[in-house]
C-alpha positions as CSV (number, residue, x, y, z in Angstrom):
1,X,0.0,0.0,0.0
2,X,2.6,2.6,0.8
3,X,4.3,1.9,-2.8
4,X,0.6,2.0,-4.5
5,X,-0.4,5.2,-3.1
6,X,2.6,7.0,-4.7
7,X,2.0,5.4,-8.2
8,X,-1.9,6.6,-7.9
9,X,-0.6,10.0,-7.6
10,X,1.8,9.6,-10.5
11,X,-1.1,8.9,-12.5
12,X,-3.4,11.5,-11.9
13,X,-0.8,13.8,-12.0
14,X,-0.2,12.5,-15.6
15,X,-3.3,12.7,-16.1
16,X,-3.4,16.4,-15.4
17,X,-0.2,16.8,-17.9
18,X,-1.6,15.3,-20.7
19,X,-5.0,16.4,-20.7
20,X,-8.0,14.3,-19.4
21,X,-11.2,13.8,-21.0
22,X,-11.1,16.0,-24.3
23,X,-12.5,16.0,-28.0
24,X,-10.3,17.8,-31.2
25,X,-10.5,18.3,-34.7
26,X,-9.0,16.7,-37.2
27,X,-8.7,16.4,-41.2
28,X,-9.4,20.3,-41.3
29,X,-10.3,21.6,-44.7
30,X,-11.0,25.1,-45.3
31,X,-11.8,27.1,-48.4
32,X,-9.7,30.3,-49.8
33,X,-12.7,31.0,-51.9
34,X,-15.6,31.4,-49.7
35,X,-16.1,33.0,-46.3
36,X,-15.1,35.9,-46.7
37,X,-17.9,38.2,-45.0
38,X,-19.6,37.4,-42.0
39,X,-23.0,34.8,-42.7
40,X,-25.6,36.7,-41.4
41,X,-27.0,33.4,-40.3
42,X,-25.6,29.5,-39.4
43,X,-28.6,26.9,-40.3
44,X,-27.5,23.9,-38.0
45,X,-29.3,20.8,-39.4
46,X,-29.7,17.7,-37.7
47,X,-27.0,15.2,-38.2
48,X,-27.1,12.2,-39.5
49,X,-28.2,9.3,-37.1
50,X,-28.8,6.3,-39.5
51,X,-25.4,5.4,-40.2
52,X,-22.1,5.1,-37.9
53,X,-20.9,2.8,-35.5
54,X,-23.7,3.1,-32.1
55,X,-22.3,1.0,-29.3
56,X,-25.0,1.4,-26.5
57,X,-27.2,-0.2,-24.3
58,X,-30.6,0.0,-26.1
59,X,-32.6,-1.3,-29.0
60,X,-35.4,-0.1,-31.1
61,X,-37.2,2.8,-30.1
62,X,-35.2,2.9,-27.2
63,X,-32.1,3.4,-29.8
64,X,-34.1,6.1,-31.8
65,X,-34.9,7.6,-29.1
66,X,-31.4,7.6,-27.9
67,X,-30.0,8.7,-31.0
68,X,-32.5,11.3,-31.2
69,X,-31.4,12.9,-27.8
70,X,-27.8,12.9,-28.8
71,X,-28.6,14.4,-31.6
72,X,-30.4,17.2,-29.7
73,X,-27.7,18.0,-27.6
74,X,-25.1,18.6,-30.0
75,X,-27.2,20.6,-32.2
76,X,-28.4,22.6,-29.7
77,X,-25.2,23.3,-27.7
78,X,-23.8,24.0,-31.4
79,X,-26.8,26.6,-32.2
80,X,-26.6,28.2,-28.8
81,X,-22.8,28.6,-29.0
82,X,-22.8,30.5,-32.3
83,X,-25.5,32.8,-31.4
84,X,-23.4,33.6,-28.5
85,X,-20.0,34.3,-29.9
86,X,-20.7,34.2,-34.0
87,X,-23.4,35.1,-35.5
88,X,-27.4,34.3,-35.2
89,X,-28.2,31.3,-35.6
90,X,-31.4,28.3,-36.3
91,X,-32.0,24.6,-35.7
92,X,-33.2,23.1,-39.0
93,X,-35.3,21.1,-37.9
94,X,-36.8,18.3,-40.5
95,X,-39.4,19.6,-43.2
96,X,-38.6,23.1,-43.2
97,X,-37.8,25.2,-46.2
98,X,-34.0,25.5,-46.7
99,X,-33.0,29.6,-46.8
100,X,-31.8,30.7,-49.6
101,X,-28.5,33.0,-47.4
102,X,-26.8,32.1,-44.6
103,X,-24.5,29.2,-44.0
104,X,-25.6,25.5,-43.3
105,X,-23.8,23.0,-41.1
106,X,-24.4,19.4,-41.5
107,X,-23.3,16.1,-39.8
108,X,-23.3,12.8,-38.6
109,X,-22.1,10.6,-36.1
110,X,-19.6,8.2,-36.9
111,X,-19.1,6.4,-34.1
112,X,-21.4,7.0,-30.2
113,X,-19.6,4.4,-27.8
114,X,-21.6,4.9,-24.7
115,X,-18.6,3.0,-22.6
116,X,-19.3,1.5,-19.1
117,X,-20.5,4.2,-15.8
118,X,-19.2,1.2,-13.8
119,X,-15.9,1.0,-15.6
120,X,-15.1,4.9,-15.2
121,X,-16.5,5.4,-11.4
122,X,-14.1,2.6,-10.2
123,X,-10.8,2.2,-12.5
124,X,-11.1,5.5,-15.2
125,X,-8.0,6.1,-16.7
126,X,-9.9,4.9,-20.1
127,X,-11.5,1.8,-19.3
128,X,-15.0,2.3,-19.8
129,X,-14.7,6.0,-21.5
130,X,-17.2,7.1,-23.9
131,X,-16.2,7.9,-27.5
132,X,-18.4,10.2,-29.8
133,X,-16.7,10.8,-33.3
134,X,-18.5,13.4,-35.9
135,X,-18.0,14.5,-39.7
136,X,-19.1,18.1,-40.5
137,X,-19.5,20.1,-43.7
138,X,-20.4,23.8,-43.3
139,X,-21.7,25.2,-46.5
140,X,-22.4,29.2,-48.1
141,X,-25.9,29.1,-49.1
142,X,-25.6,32.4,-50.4
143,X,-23.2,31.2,-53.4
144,X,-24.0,29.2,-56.6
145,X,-23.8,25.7,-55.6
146,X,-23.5,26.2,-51.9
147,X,-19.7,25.6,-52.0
148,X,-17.8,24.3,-49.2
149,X,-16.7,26.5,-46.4
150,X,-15.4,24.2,-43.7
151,X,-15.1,20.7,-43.3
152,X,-13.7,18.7,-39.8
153,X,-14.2,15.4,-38.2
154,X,-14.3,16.1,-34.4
155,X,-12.8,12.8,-32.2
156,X,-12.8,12.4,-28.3
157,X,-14.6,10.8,-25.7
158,X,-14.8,10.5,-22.2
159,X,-12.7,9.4,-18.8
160,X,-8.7,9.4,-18.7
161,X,-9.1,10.5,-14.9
162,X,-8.0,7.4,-12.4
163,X,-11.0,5.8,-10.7
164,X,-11.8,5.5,-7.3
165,X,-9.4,2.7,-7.0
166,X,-7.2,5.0,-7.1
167,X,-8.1,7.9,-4.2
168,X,-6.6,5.8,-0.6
169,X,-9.2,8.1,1.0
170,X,-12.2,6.5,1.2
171,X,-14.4,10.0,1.3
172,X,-12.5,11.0,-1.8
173,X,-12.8,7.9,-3.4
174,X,-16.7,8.0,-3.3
175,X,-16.6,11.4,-3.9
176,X,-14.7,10.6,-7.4
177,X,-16.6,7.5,-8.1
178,X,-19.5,10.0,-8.5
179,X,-17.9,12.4,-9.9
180,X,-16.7,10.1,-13.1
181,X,-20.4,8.2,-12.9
182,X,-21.7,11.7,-14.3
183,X,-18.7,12.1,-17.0
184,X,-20.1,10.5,-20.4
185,X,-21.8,11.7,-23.9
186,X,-23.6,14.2,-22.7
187,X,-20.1,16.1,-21.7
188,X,-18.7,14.9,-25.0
189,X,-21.7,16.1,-26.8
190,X,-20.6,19.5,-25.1
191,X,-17.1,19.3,-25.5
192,X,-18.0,18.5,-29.9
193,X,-19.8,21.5,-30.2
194,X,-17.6,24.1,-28.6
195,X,-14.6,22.4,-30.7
196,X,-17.1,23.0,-34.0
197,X,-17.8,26.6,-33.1
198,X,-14.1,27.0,-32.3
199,X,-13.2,26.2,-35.6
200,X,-15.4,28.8,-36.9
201,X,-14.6,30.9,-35.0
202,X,-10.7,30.6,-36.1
203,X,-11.7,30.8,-39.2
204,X,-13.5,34.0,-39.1
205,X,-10.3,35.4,-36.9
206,X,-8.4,34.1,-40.6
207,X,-10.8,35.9,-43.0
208,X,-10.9,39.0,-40.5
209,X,-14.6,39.6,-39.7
210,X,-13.9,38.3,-35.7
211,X,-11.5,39.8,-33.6
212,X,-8.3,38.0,-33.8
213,X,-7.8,39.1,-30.1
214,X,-11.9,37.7,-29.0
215,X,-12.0,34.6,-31.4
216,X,-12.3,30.8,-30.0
217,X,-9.1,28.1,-31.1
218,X,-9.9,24.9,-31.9
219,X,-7.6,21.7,-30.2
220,X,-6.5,20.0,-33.0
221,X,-5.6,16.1,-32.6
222,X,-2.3,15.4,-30.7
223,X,-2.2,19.1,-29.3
224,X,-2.9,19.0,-25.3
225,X,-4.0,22.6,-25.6
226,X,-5.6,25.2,-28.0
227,X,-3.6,28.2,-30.0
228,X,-4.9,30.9,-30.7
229,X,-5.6,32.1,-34.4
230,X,-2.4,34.4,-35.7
231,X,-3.2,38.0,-36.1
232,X,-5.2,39.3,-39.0
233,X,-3.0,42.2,-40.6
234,X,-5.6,45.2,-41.9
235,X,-4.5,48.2,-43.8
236,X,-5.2,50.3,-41.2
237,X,-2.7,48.0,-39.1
238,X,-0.2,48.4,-41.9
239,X,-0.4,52.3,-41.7
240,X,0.0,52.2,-38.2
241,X,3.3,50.5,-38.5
242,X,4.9,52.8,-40.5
């Protein structure tokens, strides 16, 4: 026990170093052509349910149902966090009349690994983590064609704390077996959206219609934290240089 309780805090403090529970971007495309000017509004559709890899714990309607909810969360977390730091923005919901301006995000999940509660509360550090990966296309409606502005896959999932096996205290060790219990796709639905809206949000920084200074970074895979976007050089910067 004496040599165990050392180790335990090795790990967590690794765990710390590194970055715990997280979601990034990845396969980043964006386009030099489009994007210029600020869309006066981002039409969030729901994402695609039917296909990609579901590993969870229910059947049926039960599973639509549950896919359906997912899907909710993102979408909305995604809508709410662009009206707040981007732009106005809508849920498309099914049936209604696609705009004819704007800018339309689409989606779907390509792999929803709901993981084991029981896995993360006791041991963490991975073993029964959630996993949520997504593929999104962000189109200008206003354009012939609808070109493409953006396009991303986000990755991440849940739970590389340590588990309760590894607190010696037994208060703290409840008190983290609860604590990873409530850690699953409902965080990672969070943690996808912000890193969507990020990416926008860098991108916008790039084109120079957000504040280089206010604008949101993206963590991109293999980076344990997020850079910001460089600085946008104006003409009015370049004359004040001189």
């Amino acid at each position: 026990m004496v040599r165990w309780i050392p180790f335990a805090c090795w790990l967590a403090i690794l765990c710390l170093i590194t970055g715990c529970a997280s979601v990034s971007v990845k396969d980043v495309h964006k386009s030099n052509l489009a994007g210029h000017t600020r869309p006066v509004c981002i039409y969030v559709a729901d994402f695609d349910t039917k296909s990609g890899d579901w590993k969870v714990d229910r059947t049926g309607t039960d599973l639509a149902t549950f896919k359906r909810d997912v899907n909710n969360m993102v979408v909305d977390a995604i809508a709410e966090r662009i009206d707040k730091n981007i732009t106005a923005s809508v849920h498309l919901r099914p049936g209604q009349t696609m705009p004819a301006n704007g800018w339309l995000l689409t989606g779907r999940f390509v792999r929803v690994y709901q993981g084991s509660r029981a896995l993360r509360m006791v041991v963490g550090l991975g073993a029964g983590g959630t996993k949520m990966e997504t593929q999104i296309v962000v189109r200008d409606l206003s354009s012939e064609g609808a070109p493409v502005v953006l396009s991303t896959t986000t990755t991440g999932g849940s739970n590389a704390e340590p588990g309760a096996i590894f607190n010696a205290d037994p208060f703290s060790m409840a008190a983290t077996a609860v604590m990873n219990s409530g850690r699953g796709l409902s965080e990672d639905s969070i943690r996808t959206a912000r890193m969507i809206v990020a990416l926008i949000s860098q991108y916008g920084a790039e084109k120079g219609w957000i504040d280089p200074s206010r604008a949101m970074a993206p963590k991109r895979e293999g980076q344990f934290t997020s850079k910001a976007p460089p600085p946008v050089t104006t003409k009015s910067s370049k004359e004040g240089q001189r």
